[in-house]
C-alpha positions as protocol buffer text, in pm:
chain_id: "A"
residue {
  index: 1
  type: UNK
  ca { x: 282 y: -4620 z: 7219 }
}
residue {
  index: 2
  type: UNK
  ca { x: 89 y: -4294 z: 7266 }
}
residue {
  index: 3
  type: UNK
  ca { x: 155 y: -4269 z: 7621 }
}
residue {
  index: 4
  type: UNK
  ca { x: 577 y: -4293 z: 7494 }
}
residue {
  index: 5
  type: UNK
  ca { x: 533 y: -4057 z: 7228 }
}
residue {
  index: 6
  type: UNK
  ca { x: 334 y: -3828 z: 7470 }
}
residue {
  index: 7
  type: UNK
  ca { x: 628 y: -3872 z: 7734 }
}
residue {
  index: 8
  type: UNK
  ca { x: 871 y: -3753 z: 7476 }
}
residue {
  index: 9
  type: UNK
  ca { x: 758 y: -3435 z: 7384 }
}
residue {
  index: 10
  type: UNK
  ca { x: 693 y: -3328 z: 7804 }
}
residue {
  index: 11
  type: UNK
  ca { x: 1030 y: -3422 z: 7792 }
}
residue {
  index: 12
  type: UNK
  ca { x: 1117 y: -3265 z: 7533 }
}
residue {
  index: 13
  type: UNK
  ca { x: 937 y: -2927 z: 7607 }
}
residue {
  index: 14
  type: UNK
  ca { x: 1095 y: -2949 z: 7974 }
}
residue {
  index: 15
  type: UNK
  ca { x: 1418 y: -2984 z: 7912 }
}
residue {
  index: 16
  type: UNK
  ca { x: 1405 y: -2715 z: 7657 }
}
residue {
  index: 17
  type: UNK
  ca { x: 1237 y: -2483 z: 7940 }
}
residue {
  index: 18
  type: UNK
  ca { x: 1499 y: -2581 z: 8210 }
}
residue {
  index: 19
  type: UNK
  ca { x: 1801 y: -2485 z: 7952 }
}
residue {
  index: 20
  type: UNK
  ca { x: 1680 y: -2090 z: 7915 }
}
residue {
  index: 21
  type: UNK
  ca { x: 1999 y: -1866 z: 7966 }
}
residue {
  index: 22
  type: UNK
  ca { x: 1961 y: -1580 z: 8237 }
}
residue {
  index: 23
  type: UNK
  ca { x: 2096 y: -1318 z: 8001 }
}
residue {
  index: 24
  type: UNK
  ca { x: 2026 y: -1084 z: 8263 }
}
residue {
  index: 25
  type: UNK
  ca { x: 2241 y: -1298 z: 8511 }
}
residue {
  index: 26
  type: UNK
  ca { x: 2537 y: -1369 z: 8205 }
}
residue {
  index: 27
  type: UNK
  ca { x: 2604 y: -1010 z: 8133 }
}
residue {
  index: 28
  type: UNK
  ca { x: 2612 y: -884 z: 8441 }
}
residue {
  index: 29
  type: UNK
  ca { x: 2850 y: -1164 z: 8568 }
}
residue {
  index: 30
  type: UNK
  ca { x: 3085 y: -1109 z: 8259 }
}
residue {
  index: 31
  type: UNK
  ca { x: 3092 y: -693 z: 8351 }
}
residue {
  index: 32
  type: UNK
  ca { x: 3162 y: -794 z: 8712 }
}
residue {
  index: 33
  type: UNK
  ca { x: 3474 y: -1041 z: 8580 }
}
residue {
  index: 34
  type: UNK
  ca { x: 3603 y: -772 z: 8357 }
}
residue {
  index: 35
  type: UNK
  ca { x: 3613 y: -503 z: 8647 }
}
residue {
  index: 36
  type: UNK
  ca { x: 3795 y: -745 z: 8830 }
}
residue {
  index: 37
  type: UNK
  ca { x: 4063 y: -848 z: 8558 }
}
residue {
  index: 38
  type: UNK
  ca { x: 4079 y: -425 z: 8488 }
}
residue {
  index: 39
  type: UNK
  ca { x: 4140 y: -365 z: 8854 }
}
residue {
  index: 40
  type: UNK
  ca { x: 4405 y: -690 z: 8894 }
}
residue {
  index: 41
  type: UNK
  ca { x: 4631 y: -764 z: 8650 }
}
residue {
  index: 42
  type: UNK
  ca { x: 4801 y: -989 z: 8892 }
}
residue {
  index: 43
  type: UNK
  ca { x: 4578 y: -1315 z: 8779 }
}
residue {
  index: 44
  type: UNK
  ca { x: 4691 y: -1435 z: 9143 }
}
residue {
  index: 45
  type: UNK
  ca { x: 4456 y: -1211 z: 9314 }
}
residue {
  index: 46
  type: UNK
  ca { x: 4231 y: -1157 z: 9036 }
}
residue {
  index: 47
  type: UNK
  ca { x: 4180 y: -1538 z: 8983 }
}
residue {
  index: 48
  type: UNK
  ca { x: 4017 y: -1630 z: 9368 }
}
residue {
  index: 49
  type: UNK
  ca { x: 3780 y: -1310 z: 9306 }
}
residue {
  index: 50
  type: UNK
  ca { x: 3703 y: -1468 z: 8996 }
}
residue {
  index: 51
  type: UNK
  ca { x: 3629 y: -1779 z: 9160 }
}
residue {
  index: 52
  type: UNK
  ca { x: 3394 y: -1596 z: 9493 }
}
residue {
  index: 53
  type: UNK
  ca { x: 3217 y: -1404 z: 9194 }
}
residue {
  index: 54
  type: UNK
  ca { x: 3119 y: -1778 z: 9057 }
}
residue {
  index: 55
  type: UNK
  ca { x: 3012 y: -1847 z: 9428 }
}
residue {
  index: 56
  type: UNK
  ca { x: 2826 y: -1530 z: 9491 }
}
residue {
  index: 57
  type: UNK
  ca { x: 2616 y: -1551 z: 9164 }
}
residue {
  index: 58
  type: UNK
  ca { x: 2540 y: -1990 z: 9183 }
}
residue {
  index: 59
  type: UNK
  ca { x: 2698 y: -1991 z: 8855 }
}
residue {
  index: 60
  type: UNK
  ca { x: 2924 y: -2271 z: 8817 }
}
residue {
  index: 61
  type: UNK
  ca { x: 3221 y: -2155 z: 8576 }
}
residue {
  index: 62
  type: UNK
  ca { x: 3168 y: -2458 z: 8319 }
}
residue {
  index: 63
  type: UNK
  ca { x: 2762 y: -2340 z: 8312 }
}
residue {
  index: 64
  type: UNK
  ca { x: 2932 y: -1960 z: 8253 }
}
residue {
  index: 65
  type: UNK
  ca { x: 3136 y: -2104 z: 7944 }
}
residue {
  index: 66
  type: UNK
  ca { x: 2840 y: -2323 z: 7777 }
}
residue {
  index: 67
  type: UNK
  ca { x: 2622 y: -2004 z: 7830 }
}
residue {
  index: 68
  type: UNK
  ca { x: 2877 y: -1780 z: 7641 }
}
residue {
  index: 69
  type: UNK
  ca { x: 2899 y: -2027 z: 7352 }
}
residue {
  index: 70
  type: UNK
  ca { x: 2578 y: -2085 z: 7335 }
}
residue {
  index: 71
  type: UNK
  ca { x: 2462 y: -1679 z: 7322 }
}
residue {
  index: 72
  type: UNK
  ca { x: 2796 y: -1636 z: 7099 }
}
residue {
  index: 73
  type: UNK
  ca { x: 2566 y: -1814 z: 6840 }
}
residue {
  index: 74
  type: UNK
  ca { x: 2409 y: -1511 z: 6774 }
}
residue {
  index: 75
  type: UNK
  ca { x: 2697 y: -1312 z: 6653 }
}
residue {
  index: 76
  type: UNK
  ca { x: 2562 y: -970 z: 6576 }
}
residue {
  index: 77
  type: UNK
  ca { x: 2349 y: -983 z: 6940 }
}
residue {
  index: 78
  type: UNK
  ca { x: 2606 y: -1081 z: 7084 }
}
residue {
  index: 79
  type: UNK
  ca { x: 2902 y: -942 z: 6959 }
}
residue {
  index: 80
  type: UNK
  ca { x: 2724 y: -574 z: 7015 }
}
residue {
  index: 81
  type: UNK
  ca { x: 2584 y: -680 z: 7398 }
}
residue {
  index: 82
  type: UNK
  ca { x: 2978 y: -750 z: 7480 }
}
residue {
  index: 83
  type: UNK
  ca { x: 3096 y: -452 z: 7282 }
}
residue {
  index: 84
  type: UNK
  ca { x: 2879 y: -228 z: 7533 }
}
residue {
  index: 85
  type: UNK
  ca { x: 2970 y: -400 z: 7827 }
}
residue {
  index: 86
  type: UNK
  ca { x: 3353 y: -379 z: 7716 }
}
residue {
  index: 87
  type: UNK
  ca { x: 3309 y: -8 z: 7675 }
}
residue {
  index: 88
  type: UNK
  ca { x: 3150 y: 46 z: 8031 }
}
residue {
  index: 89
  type: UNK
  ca { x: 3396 y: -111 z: 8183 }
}
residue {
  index: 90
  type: UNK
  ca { x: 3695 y: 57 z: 8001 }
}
residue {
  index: 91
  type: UNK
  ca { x: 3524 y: 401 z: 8106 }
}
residue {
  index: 92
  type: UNK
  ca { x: 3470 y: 288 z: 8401 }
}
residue {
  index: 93
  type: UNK
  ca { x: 3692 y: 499 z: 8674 }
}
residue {
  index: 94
  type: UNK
  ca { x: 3736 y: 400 z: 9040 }
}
C-alpha cells in the first residue's frame, strides 16, 4: 500500500511539472498571430500563416487554446499581459 500511495504522489508531482505553460512561448506566439491577422484581413491568406506559425513554434493549436484558458484564469495578469501585447501590435508600423 505504501509503495501505491508513494506512486501516486510521483505521479502526481510529474504530471503537475510536465503541464507548466511557456508563458514566454504563449505571448510571443499570440503577438506573432495578431501581426499576422493586422497585416491580412483576408483570413484566406492569413489563416495558412496562422497554421506555419503553429508549425514553426511546435505548438499544436488545441495546446495554444487550453494554454489561453488556462492563463485567462488569472484575469487581472492576464487581461493586462494581452492589453500590452494588443497595444504593441496596434502601434506597430511596417
Amino acid at each position: 500500500m505504501k509503495k501505491i500511495a508513494f506512486l501516486f504522489v510521483i505521479c502526481l508531482f510529474s504530471c503537475s511539472n510536465s503541464t507548466k505553460i511557456n508563458e514566454e512561448k504563449f505571448y510571443d506566439m499570440y503577438k506573432e498571430i495578431l501581426l499576422i491577422r493586422k497585416e491580412n484581413e483576408d483570413t484566406t491568406i492569413a489563416n495558412p500563416q496562422v497554421r506555419e506559425l503553429y508549425q514553426k513554434y511546435n505548438y499544436p493549436q488545441e495546446q495554444f487554446k487550453y494554454d489561453f484558458s488556462e492563463l485567462a484564469k488569472d484575469n487581472k495578469t492576464f487581461a493586462r499581459k494581452i492589453d500590452s501585447i494588443r497595444n504593441v501590435v496596434n502601434n506597430f508600423e511596417k
